[in-house]
N, C-alpha and C positions, 0 to 999 in steps of 0.2 A: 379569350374564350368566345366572346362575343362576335369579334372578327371572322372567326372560324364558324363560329353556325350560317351568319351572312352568307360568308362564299359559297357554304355547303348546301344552302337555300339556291343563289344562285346557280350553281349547277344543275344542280335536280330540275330548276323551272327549264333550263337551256338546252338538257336532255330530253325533258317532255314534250317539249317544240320541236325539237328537232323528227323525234319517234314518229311524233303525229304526221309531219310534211312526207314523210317515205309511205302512209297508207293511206291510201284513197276512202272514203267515206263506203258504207257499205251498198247504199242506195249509186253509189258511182258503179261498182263492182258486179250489183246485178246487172247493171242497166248496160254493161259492157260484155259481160257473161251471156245476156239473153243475144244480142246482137251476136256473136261469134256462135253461139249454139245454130240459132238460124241459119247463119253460113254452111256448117255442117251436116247441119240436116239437108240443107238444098243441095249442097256436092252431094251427099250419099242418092238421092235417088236421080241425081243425073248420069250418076255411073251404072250404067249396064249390067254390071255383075253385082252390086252392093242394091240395084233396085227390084231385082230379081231374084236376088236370096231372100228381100222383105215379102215379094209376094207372094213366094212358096210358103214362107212361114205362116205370114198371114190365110191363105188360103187352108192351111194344115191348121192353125189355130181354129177357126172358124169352122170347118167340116170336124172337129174334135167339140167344139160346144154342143152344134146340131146333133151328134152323135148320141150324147150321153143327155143333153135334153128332152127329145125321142124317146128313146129307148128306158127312162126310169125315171123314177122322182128326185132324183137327186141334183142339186144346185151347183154342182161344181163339177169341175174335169183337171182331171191331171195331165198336161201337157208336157212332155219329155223330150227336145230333139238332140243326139250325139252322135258321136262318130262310131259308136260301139253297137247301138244297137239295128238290128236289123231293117225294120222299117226305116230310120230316118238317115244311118248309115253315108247314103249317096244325098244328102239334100244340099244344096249349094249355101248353106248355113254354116255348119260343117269345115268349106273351104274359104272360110271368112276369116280377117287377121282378129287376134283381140279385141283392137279397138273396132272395127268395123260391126263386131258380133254384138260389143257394148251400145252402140249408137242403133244398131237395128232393135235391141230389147227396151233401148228407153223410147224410140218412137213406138212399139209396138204397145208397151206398157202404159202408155199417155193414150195412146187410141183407144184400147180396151177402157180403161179409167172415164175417157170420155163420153164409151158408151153406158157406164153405169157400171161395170163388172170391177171386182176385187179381185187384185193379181197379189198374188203372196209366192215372191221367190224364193227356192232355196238357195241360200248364199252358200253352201259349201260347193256344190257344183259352178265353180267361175269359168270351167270351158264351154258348156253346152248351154242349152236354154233348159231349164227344171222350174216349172210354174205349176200352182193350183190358181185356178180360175174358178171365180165363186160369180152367183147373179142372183 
């Protein structure tokens, strides 16, 4: 019986060594995550099409603040852009793949953020951009 708990000890330590060598520390994992993010964020705005859908957006986010800051007391704007509606319809946001649309709303939503403003996405809409912008 004895013999038998031993070996069953031994296993377990020899499986937890092993588990541990297949994952990288987490501190490794940002530190490799942050490096390849960069990467992708530099291609996106080298590309012609993916850097020119950010600045419509951008441009359309921003004349949407000034708008409703203007014009009432209110702190926040509801920003909308899809393929459905009228206004945003044709915006080169629109002819963006999924990941491209992804990568242009977490750069947009780190900018905003680093101006001070509170972005709160709607997570059911995953094809278009559906933001309240709060300041």
């Amino acid at each position: 019986m004895n013999k038998t708990l031993v070996k069953a000890s031994i296993i377990t330590v020899v499986m937890a060594i092993s588990l541990h060598a297949n994952i990288i520390p987490a501190k490794e994992a940002k530190k490799i995550s942050d490096v390849s993010t960069q990467k992708v964020l530099q291609k996106f705005l080298q590309n012609p099409k993916t850097k020119a859908a950010y600045q419509e957006v951008e441009k359309y986010v921003g004349e949407g603040i000034k708008k409703v800051a203007k014009a009432s007391f209110y702190n926040m704007v509801h920003i909308m852009i899809d393929d459905i509606s009228d206004e945003t319809r044709n915006m080169k946001f629109n002819k963006l793949d999924q990941k491209e649309k992804d990568i242009l709303k977490f750069m947009l939503k780190n900018e905003l953020e680093g101006l001070g403003y509170k972005v709160n996405e709607r997570k059911y809409n995953i094809m278009g951009l559906d933001w309240w912008i709060a300041w």
